[in-house]
C-alpha positions as CSV (number, residue, x, y, z in Angstrom):
1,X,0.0,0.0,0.0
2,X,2.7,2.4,1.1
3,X,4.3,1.8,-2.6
4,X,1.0,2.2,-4.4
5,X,0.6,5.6,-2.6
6,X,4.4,6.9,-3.3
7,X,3.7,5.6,-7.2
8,X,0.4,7.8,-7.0
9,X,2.8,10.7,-5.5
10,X,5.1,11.0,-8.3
11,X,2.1,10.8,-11.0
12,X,0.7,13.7,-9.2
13,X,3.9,15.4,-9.0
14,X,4.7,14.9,-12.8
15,X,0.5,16.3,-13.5
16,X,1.5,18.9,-11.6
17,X,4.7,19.9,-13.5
18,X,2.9,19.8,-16.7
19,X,5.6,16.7,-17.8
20,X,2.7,14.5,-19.0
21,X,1.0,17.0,-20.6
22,X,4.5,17.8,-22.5
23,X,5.3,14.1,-23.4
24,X,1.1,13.5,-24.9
25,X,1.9,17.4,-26.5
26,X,5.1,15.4,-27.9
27,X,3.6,11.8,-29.2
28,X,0.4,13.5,-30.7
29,X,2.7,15.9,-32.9
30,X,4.8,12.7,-33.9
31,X,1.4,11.2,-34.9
32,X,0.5,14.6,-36.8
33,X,4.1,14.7,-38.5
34,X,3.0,11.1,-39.8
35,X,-0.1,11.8,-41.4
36,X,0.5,15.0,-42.9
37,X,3.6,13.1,-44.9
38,X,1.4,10.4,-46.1
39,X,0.5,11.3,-50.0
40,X,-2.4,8.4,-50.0
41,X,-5.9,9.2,-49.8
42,X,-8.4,10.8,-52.9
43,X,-7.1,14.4,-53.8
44,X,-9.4,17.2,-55.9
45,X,-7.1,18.7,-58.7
46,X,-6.7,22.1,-58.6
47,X,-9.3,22.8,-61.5
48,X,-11.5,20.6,-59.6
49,X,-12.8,19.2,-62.2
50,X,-11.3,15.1,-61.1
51,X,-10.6,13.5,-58.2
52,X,-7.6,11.2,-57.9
53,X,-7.3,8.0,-55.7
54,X,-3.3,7.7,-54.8
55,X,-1.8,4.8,-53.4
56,X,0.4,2.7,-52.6
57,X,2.1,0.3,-55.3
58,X,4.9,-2.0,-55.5
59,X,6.2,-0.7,-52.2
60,X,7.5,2.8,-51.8
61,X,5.8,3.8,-55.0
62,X,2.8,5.4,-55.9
63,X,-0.5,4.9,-58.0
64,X,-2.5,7.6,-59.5
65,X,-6.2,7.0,-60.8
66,X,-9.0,9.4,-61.4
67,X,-12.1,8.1,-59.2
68,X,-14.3,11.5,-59.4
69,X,-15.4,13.8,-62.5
70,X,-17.1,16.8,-62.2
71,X,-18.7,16.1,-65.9
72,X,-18.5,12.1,-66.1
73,X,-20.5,12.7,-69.0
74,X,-19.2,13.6,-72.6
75,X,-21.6,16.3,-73.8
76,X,-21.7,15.1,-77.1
77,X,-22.4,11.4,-77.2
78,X,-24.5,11.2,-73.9
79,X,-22.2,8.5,-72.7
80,X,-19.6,8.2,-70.2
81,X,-16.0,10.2,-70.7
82,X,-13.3,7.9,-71.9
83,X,-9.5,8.9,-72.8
84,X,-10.5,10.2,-76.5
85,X,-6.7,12.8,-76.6
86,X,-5.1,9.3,-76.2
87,X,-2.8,9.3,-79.4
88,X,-3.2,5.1,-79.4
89,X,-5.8,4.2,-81.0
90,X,-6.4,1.2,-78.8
91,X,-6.3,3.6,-75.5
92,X,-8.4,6.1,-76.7
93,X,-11.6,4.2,-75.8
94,X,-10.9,3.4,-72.0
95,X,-13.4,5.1,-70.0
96,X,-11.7,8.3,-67.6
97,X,-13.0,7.1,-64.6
98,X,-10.2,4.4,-63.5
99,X,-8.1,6.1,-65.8
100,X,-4.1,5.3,-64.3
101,X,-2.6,8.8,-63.9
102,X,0.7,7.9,-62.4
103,X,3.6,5.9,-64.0
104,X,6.8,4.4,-62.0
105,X,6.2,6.9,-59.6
106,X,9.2,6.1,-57.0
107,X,10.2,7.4,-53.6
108,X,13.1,9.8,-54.6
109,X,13.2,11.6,-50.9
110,X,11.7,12.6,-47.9
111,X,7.8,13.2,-49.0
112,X,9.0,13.1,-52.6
113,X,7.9,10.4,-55.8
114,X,9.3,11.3,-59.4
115,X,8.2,9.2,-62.2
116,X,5.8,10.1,-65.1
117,X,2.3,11.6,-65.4
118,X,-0.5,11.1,-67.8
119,X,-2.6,13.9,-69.0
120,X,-5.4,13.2,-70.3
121,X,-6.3,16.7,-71.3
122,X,-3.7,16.1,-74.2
123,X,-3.5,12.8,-74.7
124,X,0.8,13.1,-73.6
125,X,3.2,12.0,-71.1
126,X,5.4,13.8,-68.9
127,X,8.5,13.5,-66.9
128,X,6.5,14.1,-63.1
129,X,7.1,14.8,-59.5
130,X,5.0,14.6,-56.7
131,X,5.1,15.9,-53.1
132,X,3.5,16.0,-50.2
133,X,3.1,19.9,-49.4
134,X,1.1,19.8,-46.5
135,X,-1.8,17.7,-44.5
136,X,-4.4,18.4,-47.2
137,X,-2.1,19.9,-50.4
138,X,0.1,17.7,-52.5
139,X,2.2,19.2,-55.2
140,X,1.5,17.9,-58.9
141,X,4.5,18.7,-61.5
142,X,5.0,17.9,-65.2
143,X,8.1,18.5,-66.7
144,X,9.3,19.5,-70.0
145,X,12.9,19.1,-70.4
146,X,14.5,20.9,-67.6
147,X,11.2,23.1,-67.7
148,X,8.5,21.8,-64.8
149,X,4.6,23.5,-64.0
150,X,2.6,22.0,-61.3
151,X,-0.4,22.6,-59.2
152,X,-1.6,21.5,-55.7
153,X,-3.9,19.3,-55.3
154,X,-6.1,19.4,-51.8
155,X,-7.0,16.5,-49.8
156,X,-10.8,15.1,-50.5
157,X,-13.1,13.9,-47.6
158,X,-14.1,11.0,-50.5
């Protein structure tokens, strides 16, 4: 009993001195730090006009895929969007939504992926990076040479 009471002393003591409210401050910003790394999760493009599902691929890597559209529909045939800027002829029929985005998108640093992009807008592919820029903003490039444009992209609830 006497031990059990001189245990509950130095819990009080450490309250008291605000040391357990320093070390939960501590692990909860650890958790924090985690998360707002993590580049997985759906993301609304900048136009938002699609919403991308990234994840996780063949370890470290990432996959890109468009889940969302704000027009699904393609205004002139009445039927669902498909890839129709795709120079291949054989790709230029695959609907948009499930459309891969990202190609050998490896872990190149901290928070960073580099590999290629697709855009479907013009049917080309470009040299890419990809970073996490925040909690809820991940940076988007495409690259051009030596020559790169890019756009944050904010974290979706779904």
């Amino acid at each position: 009993l006497e031990n059990a009471r001189g245990l509950w002393e130095v819990v009080v003591m450490l309250v008291r001195s605000g040391f357990v409210i320093a070390v939960l401050a501590a692990m909860l910003s650890v958790a924090h730090a985690q998360t707002a790394a993590d580049p997985t999760g759906i993301w609304l493009t900048q136009a938002g006009d699609a919403k991308v599902r990234v994840s996780r691929c063949g370890g470290s890597s990432l996959c890109g895929v468009i889940v969302w559209l704000r027009n699904p529909t393609d205004p002139a045939t009445g039927r669902p969007a498909v890839d129709d800027k795709n120079h291949n002829p054989a790709l230029s029929r695959r609907p948009m939504i499930g459309l891969p985005l990202f190609r050998g998108m490896s872990q190149t640093g901290p928070n960073k992926w580099s590999g290629s992009i697709y855009n479907a807008d013009d049917g080309n592919t470009y040299a890419s990076n990809v970073s996490v820029a925040g909690p809820g903003a991940l940076r988007v490039e495409g690259c051009v040479g030596a020559l790169c444009s890019g756009e944050v992209w904010t974290r979706s609830r779904r």
